[in-house]
Every structure is written in C-alpha cells, then in structure tokens.
C-alpha positions as YAML, in Angstrom:
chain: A
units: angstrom
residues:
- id: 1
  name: UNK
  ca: [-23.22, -4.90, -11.71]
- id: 2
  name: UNK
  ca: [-23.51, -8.60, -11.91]
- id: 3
  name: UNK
  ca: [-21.39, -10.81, -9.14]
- id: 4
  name: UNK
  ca: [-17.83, -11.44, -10.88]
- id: 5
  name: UNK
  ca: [-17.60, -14.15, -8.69]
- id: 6
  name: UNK
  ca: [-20.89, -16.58, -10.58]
- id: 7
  name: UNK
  ca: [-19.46, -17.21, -14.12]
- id: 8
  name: UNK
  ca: [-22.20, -19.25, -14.85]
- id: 9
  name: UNK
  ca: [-25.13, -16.45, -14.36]
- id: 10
  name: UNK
  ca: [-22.26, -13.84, -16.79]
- id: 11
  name: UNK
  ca: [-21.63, -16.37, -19.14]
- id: 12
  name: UNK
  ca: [-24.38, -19.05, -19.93]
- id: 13
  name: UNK
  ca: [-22.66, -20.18, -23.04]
- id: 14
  name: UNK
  ca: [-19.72, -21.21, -20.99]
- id: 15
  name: UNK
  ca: [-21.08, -23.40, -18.23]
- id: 16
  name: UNK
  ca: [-20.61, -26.68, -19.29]
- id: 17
  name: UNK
  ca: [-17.18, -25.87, -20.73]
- id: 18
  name: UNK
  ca: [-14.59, -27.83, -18.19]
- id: 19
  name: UNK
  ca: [-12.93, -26.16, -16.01]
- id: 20
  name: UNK
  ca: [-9.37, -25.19, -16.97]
- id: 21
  name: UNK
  ca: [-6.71, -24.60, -14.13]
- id: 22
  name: UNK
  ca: [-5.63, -21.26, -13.54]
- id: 23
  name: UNK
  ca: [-1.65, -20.45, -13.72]
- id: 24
  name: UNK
  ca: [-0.15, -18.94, -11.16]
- id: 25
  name: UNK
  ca: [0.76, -15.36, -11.90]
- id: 26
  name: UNK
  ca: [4.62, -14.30, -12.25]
- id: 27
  name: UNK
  ca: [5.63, -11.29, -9.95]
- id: 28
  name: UNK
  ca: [5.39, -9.17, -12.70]
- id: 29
  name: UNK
  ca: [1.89, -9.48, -13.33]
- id: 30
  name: UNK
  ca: [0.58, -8.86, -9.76]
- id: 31
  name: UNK
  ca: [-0.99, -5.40, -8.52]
- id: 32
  name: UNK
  ca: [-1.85, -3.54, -5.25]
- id: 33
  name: UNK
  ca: [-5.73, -3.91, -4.48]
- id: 34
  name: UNK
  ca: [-7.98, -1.24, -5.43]
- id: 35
  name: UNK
  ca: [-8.64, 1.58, -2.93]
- id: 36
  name: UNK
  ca: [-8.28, 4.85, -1.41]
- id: 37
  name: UNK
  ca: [-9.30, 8.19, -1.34]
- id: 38
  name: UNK
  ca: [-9.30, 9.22, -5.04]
- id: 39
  name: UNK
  ca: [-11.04, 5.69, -6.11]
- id: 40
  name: UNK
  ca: [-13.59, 5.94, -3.71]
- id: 41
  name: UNK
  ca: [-14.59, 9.32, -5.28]
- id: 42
  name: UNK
  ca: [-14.27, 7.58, -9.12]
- id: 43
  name: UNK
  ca: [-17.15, 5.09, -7.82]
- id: 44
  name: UNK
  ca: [-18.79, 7.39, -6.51]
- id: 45
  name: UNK
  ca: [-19.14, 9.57, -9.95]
- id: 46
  name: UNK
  ca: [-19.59, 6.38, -11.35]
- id: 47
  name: UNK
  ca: [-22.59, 5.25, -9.43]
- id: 48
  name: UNK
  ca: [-24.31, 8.63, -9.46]
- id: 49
  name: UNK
  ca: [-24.31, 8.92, -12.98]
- id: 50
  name: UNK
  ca: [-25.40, 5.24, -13.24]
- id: 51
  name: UNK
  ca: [-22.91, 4.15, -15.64]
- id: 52
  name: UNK
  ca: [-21.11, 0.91, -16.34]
- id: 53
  name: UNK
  ca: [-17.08, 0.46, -16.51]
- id: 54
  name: UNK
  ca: [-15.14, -2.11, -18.30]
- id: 55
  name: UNK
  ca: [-12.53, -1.71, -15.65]
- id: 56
  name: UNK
  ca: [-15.05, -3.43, -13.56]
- id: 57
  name: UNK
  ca: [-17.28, -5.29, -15.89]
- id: 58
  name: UNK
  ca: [-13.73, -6.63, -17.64]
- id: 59
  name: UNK
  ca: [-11.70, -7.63, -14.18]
- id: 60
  name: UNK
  ca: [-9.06, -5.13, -15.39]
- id: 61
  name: UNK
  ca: [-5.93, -5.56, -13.34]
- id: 62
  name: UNK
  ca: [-5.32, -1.85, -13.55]
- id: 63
  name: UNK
  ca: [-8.40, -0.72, -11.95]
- id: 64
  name: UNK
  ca: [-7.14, 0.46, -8.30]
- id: 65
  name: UNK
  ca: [-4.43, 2.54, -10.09]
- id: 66
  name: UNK
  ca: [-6.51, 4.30, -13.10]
- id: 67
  name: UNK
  ca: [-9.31, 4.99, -10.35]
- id: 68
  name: UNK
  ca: [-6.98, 6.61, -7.64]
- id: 69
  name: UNK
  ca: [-6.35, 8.82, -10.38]
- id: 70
  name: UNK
  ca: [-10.09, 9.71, -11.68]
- id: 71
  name: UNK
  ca: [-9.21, 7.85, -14.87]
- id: 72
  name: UNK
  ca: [-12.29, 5.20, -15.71]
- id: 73
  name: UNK
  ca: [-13.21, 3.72, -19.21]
- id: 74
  name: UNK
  ca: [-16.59, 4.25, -19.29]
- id: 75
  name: UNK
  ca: [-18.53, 1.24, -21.08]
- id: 76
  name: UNK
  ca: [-21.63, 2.43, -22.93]
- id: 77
  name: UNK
  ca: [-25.12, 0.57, -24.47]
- id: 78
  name: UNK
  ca: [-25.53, -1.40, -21.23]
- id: 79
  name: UNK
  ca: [-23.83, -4.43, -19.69]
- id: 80
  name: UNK
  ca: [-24.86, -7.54, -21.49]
- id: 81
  name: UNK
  ca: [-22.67, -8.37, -24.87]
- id: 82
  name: UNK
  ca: [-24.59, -10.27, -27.44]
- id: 83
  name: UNK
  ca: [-21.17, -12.06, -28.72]
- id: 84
  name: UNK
  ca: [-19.54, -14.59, -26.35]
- id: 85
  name: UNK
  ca: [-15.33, -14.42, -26.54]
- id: 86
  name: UNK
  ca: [-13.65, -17.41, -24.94]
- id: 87
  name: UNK
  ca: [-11.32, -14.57, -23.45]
- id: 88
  name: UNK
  ca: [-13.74, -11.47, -22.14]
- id: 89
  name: UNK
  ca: [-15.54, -11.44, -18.58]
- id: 90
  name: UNK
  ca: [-18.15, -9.25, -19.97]
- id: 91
  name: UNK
  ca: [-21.84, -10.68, -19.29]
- id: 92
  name: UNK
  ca: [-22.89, -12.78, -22.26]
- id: 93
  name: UNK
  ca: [-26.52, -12.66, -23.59]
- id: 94
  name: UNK
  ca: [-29.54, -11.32, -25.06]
- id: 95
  name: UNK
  ca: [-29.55, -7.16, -23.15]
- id: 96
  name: UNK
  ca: [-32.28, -7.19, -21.25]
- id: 97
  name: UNK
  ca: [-33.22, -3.40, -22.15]
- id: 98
  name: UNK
  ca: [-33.19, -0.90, -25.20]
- id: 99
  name: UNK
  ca: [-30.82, 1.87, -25.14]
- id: 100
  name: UNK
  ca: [-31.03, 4.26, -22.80]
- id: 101
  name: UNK
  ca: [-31.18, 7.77, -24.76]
- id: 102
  name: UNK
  ca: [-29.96, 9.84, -21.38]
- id: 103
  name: UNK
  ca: [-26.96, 7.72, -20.91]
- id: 104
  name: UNK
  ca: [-24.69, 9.95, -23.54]
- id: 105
  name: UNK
  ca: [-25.93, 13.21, -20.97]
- id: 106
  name: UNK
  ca: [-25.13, 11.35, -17.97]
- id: 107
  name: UNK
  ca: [-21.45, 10.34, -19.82]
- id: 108
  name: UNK
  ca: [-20.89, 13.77, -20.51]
- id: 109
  name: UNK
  ca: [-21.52, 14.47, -16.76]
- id: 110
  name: UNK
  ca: [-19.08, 12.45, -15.23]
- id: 111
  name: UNK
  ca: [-16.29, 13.44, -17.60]
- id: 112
  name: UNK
  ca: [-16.70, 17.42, -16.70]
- id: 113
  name: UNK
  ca: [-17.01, 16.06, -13.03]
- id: 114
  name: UNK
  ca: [-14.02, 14.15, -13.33]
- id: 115
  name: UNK
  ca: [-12.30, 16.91, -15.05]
- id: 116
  name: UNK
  ca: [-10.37, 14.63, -17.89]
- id: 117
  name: UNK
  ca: [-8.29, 15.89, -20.05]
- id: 118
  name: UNK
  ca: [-8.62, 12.33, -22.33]
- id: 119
  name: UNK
  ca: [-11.40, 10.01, -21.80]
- id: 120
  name: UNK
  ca: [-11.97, 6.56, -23.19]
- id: 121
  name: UNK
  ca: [-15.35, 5.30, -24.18]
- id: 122
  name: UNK
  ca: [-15.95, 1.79, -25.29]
- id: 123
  name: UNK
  ca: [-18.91, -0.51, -25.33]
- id: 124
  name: UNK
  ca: [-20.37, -3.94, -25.17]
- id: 125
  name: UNK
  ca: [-21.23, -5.58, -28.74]
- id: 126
  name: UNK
  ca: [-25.18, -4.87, -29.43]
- id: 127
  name: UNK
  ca: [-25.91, -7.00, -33.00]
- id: 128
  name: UNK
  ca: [-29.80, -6.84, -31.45]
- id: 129
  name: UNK
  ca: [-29.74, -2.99, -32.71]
- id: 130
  name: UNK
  ca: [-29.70, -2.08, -36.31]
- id: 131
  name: UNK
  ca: [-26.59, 0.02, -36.81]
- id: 132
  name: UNK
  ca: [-24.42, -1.51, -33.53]
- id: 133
  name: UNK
  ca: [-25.30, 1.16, -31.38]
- id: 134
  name: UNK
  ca: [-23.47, 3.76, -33.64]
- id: 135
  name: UNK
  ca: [-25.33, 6.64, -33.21]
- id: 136
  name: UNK
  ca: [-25.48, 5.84, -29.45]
- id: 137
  name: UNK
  ca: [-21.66, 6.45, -30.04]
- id: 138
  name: UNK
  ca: [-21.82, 9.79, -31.82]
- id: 139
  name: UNK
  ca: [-24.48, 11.15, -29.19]
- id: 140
  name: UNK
  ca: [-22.53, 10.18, -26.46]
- id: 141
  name: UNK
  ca: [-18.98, 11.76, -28.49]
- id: 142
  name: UNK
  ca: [-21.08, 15.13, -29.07]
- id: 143
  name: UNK
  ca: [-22.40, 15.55, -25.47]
- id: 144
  name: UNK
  ca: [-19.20, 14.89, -24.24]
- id: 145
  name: UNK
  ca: [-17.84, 17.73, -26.73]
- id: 146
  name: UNK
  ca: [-20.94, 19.68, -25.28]
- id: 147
  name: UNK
  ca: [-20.13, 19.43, -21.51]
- id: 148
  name: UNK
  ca: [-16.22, 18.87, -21.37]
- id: 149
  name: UNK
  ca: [-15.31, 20.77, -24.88]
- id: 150
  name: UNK
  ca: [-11.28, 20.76, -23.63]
- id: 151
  name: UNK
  ca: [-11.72, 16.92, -23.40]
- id: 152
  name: UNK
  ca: [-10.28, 14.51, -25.94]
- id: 153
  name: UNK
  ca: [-11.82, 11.70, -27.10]
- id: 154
  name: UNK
  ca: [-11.16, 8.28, -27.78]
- id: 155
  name: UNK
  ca: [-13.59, 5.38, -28.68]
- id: 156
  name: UNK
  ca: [-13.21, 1.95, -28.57]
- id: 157
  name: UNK
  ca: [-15.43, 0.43, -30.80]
- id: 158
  name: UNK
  ca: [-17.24, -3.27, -31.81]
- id: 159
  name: UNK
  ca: [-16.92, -4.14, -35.17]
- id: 160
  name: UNK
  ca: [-20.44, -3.37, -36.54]
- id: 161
  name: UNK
  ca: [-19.96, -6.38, -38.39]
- id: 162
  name: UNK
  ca: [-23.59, -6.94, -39.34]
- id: 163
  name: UNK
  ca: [-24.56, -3.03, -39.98]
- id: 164
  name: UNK
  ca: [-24.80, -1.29, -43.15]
- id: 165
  name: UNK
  ca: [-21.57, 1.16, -43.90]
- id: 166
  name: UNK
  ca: [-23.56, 3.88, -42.90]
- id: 167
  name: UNK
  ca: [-22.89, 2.81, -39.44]
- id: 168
  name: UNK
  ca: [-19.25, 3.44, -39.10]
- id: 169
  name: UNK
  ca: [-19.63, 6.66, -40.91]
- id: 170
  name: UNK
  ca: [-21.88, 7.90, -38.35]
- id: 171
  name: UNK
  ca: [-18.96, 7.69, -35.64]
- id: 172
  name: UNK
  ca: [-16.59, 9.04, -37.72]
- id: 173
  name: UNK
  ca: [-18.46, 12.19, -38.46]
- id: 174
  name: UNK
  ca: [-18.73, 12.45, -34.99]
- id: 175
  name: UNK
  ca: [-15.10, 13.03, -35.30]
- id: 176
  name: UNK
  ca: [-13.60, 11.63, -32.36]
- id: 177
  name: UNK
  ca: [-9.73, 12.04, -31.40]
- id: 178
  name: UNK
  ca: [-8.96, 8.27, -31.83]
- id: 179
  name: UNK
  ca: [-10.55, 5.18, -33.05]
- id: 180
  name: UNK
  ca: [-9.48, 2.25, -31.73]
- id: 181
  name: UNK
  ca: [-11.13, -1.46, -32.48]
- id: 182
  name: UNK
  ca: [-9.09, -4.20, -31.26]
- id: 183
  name: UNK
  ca: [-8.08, -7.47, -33.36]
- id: 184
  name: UNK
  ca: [-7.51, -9.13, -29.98]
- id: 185
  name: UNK
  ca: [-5.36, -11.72, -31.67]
- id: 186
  name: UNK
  ca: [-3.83, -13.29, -34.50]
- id: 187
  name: UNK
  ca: [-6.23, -14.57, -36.80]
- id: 188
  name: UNK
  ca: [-5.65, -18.21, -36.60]
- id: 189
  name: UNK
  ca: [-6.83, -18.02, -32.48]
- id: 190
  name: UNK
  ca: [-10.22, -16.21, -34.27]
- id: 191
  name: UNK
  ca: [-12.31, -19.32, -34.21]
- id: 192
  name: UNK
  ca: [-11.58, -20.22, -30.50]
- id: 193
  name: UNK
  ca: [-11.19, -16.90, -29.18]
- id: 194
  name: UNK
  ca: [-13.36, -14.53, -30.86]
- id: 195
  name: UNK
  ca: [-15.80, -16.75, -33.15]
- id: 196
  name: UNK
  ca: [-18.41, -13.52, -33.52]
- id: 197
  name: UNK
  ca: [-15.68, -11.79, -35.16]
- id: 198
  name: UNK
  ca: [-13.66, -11.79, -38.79]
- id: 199
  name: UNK
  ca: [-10.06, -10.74, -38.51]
- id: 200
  name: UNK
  ca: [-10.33, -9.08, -41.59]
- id: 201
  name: UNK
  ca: [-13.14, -7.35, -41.58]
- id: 202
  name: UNK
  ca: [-11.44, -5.86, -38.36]
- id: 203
  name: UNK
  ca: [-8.86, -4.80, -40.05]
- id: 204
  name: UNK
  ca: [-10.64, -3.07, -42.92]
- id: 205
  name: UNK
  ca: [-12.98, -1.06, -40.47]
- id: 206
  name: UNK
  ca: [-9.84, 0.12, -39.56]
- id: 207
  name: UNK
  ca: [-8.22, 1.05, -42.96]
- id: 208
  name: UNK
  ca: [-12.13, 2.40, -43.76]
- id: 209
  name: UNK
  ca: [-11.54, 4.75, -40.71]
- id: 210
  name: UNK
  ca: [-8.62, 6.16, -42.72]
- id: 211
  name: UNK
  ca: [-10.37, 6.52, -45.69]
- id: 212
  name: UNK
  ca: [-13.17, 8.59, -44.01]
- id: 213
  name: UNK
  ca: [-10.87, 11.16, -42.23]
- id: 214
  name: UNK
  ca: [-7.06, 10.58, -42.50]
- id: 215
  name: UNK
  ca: [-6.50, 12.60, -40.02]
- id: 216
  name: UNK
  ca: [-7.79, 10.91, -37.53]
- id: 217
  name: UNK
  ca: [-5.53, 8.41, -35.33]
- id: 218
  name: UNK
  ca: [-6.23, 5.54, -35.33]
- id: 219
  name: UNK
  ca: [-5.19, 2.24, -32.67]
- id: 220
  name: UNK
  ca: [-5.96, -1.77, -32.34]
- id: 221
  name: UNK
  ca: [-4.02, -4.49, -29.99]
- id: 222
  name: UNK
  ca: [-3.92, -7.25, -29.36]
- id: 223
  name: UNK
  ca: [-3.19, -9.95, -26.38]
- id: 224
  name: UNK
  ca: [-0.37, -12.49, -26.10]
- id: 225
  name: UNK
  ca: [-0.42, -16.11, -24.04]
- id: 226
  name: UNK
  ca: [-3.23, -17.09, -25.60]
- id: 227
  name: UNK
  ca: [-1.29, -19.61, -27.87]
- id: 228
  name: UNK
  ca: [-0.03, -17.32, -30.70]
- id: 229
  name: UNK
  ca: [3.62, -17.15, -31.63]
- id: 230
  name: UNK
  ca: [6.09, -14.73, -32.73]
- id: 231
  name: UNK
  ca: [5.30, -14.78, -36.41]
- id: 232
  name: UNK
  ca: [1.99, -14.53, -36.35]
- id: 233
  name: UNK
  ca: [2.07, -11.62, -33.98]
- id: 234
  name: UNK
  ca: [4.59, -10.10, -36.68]
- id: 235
  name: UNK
  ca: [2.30, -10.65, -39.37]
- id: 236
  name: UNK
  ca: [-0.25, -8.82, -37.36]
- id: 237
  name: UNK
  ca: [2.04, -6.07, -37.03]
- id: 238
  name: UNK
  ca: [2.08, -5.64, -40.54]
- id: 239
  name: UNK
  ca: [-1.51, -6.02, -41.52]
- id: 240
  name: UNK
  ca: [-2.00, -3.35, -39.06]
- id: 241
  name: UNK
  ca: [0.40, -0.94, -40.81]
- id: 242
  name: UNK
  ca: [-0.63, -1.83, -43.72]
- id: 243
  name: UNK
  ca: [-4.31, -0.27, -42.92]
- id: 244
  name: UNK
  ca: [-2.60, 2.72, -41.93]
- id: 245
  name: UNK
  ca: [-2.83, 2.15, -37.84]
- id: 246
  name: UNK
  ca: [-0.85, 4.48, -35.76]
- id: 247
  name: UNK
  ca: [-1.32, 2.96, -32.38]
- id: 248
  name: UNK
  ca: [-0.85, -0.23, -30.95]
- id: 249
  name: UNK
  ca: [-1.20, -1.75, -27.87]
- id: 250
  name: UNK
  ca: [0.29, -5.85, -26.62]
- id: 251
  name: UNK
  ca: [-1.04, -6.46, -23.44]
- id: 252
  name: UNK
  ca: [-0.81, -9.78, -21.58]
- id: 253
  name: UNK
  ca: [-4.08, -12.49, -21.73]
- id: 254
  name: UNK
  ca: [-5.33, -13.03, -18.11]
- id: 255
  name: UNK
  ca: [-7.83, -15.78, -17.73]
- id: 256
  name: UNK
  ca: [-11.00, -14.46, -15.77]
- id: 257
  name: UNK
  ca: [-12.45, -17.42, -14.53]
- id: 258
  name: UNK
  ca: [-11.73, -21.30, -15.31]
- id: 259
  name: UNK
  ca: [-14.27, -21.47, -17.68]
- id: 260
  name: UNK
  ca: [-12.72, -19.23, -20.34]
- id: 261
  name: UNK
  ca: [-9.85, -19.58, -22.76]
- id: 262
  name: UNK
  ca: [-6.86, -20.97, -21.20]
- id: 263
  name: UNK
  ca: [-3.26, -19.30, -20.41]
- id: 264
  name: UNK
  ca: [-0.58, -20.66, -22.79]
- id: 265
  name: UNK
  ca: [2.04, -18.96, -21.07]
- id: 266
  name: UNK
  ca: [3.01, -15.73, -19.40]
- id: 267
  name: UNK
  ca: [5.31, -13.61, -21.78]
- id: 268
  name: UNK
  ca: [8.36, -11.94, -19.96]
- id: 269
  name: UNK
  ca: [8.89, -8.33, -20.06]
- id: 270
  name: UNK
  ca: [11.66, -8.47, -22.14]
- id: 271
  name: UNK
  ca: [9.83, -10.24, -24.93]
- id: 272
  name: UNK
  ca: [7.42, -7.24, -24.92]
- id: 273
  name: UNK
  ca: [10.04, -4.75, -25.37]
- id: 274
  name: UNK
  ca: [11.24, -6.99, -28.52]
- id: 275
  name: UNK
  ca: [7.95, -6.65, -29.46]
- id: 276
  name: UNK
  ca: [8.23, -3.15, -28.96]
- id: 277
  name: UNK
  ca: [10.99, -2.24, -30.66]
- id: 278
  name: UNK
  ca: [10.02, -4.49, -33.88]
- id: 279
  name: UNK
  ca: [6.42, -2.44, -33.75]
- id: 280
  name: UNK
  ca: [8.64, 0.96, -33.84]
- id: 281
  name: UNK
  ca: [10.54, -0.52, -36.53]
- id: 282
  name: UNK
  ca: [7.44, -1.38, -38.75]
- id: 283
  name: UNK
  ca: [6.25, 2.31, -38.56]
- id: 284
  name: UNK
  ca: [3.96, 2.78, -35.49]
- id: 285
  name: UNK
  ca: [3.90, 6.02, -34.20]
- id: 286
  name: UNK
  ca: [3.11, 4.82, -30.32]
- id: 287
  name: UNK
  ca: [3.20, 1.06, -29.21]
- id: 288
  name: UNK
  ca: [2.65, 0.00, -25.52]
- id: 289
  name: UNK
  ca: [3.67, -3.29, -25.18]
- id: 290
  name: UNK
  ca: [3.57, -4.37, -21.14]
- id: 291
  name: UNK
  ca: [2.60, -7.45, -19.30]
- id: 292
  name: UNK
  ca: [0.02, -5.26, -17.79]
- id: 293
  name: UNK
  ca: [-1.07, -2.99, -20.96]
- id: 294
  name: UNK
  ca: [-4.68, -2.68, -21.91]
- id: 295
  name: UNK
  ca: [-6.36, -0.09, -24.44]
- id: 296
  name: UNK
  ca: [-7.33, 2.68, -21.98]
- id: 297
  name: UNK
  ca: [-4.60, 2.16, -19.82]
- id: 298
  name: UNK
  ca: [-2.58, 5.41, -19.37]
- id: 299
  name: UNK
  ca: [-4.53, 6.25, -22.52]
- id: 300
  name: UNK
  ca: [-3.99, 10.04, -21.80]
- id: 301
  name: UNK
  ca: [-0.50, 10.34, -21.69]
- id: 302
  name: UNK
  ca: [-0.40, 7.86, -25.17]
- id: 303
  name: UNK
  ca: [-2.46, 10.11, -26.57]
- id: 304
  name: UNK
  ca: [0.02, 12.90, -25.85]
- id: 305
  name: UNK
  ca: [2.91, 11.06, -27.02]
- id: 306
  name: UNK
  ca: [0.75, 9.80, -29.93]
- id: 307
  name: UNK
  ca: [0.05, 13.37, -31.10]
- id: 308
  name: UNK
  ca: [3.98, 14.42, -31.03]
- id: 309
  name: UNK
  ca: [4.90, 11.66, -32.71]
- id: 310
  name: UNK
  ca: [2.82, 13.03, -35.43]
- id: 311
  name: UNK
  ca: [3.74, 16.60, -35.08]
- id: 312
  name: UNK
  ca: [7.17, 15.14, -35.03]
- id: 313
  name: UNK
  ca: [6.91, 13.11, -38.05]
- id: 314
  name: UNK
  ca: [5.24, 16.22, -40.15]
- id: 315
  name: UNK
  ca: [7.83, 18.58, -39.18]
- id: 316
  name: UNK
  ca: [5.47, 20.64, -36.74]
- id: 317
  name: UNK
  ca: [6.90, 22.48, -34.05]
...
C-alpha cells in the first residue's frame, strides 16, 4: 500500500497544484476510527490473499464499520490508475506491473473465507491494457462463482472508454448480479473533475449493459459538494433513467488531501432525503442518498432491497 499520508509520491500530476484548505467536517460527516476484533481479521484475509481495497486505497470514511463486519470492496488489476480525477485518492500513474493472472483465484479465496453473501469488486482504470482489464473482470466474476457459488456479485466498473465493444460484452457474459459504473458528477464538473472521462459515453455503457442482458440490474452515483446544483443533479437523475438504471447512489464529496478538488459545501441530510424522494419519484427502484453513502457501502442489504423492489414491481411473490 502506498503512504496515504505523501500525496505527492500517489499523485504526481497533482503536486504543483496549490494547496486548497480543507473544511471542517459537520457532525454528521464524522466516524468512529477503524478497529476491533472483526476488522483485524478483514486485514488479515486481506493481506494473506495479497489483495488491494478501495476502502483503503480510496480513504473511505466507512472503512472501520464495513470491516468489523467482514464486508471489504476488493479493488482488482493492481493499485496504480492510469487516469488522474481531481476528486479520487487512488495512486496516479503508469502500473508498474502486468496483470497478475492468480489474482481472480486469490479473490475468490477471500470471499469463501469471508463467507459473503454479496461482494463488491471494482478496479483501478488500466487504458495501458487492450480491452481495460475486462477479461481480468470476467475471470475474477467466474472464480468467484467457482469458490463462493451462493455469493452475489456486483462489479464496479471503469468505463473502457478506449476498448473495442467487445470489451464490455466480455463482463456481461460473465453475467454478474449488478453492474455499476459511476458518472461521479454532473457533466458540466467533467472537465475539472474527471477529464479522462465522457459523461456520455458513461451513460451509454450503461444503457449498452441493458441492451446486452435486461435482466441484469444495473447502478451509477454520483457525489455532491463538488460545485453542482440542484438542477443539474436532476437532470442527471433523468439521464440515468432514461438508460434504464435501477440503482443509484448520492454520496457526499470528501476532499482527500489539499491538493485535490476542493469542497463547495457540505450538503445537509435533509437535502439528501429530497434528493431521495425526487430519485423514487423518477422511477429508481433503490436510491441511497446519505452524507456518508458510497457504492459498496451496505451494498448487500441494497442488493436485497434492490431485488424486491423488482419482484415487487413484476408482481412476484
């Protein structure tokens, strides 16, 4: 793991940015620190199986609590991201290595040790390998189904934005239980916060998810505070249902380190249950909209909700 605490060695493309004050954090935003019994035995899995987190390698706020509970979001392809988001704390750079063909084994290995009944796998963005690390994803989806067959599945994927469409279909076949690929934001932030990226070219990997296998769920989100405002975030809301979405997911924007994207402001809670209740209204069949929401976060129990809302929806008992 590289030192959270040296944004400069994570994020080259950042150091001569100035430094941008820090907010303090509203009561509702603060957590316990991690530790404990049951996340001690998490990192434990974790480091015998060799594998990378995005609860760690992201600074998620959640961490102590998912990990006290054997929940982790395991974070495939390595550790290094070749794009560089104004918002993410993920290392930024050229990976220093090739992928690693035993890590979808050694995935499978910690979910059955873990005993999930839902696990979340995302990635870093690799544009240095020809299809974007997609069949890396379908590997690691099929040894999972291989070791931990009860498991469900959800992926969180990059955008594959320069791989052929081949490379989406590959993960798809692979037939996870939910695809989720974040927007992030509303598309006017794109340029600042996620220049690698096309808003809608996000959105139609999305809708093209649909198209492949409609019965798949799919899931996106997006952050708030970074400078967006109500309308666009509504407009958002609507792309996303019109590509068919079922999930999605408004979390707050915390600013890792002073050298990335600023804070505009914290939203209260009660604006995120106005958010919540509009996404409802536009035809979502699950929204989490919390100060402290991320994509994996209580991702099981979603997906449980998420699948009754369907049920409910089709008339099935």
């Amino acid at each position: 793991m590289r030192d959270l605490k040296i944004p400069e060695m994570r994020h080259p493309e950042k150091a001569r940015r100035p430094d941008i004050p820090q907010p303090k954090k509203p009561d509702w935003i603060r957590v316990r620190a991690p530790g404990g019994a049951g996340y001690d035995e998490t990192a434990k899995i974790m480091r015998e199986n060799k594998l990378v987190t995005v609860c760690e390698e992201a600074g998620c706020p959640n961490v102590g609590e998912c990990w006290s509970q054997g929940h982790a979001t395991m974070m495939i392809m390595g550790e290094v991201c070749t794009r560089a988001c104004t918002f993410c704390n993920i290392a930024t750079g050229k990976p220093p290595e090739a992928l690693d063909a035993f890590e979808p084994g050694r995935v499978a290995d910690a979910v059955a040790k873990l005993g999930l009944n839902h696990v979340v796998i995302t990635s870093v963005d690799r544009d240095d390998v020809e299809d974007g690390g997609a069949e890396h994803f379908a590997q690691t989806i099929r040894a999972i189904r291989h070791r931990a067959p009860d498991t469900t599945i959800e992926i969180l994927t990059p955008d594959f934005i320069k791989c052929s469409p081949e490379a989406l279909e590959k993960v798809v076949e692979a037939r996870p239980d939910v695809f989720n690929h974040n927007l992030e934001t509303v598309p006017g932030l794109y340029p600042e916060v996620r220049p690698g990226a096309r808003y809608f070219h996000s959105l139609r990997l999305l809708q093209r998810v649909k198209e492949l296998d409609p019965s798949m769920f799919t899931k996106s989100g997006i952050m708030v505070g970074l400078g967006e405002d109500r309308q666009a975030v509504m407009q958002v809301m609507e792309d996303m249902r019109a590509a068919d979405i079922d999930f999605l997911t408004i979390g707050q924007y915390l600013q890792p380190t002073p050298k990335h994207h600023r804070v505009d402001r914290f939203v209260h809670p009660d604006e995120f249950n106005a958010y919540e209740k509009a996404a409802y209204g536009k035809g979502f069949l699950m929204v989490s909209a919390t100060p402290l929401t991320r994509s994996s976060y209580h991702a099981g129990d979603d997906f449980a909700q998420l699948r009754a809302a369907r049920n409910k929806k089709l008339g099935i008992a």
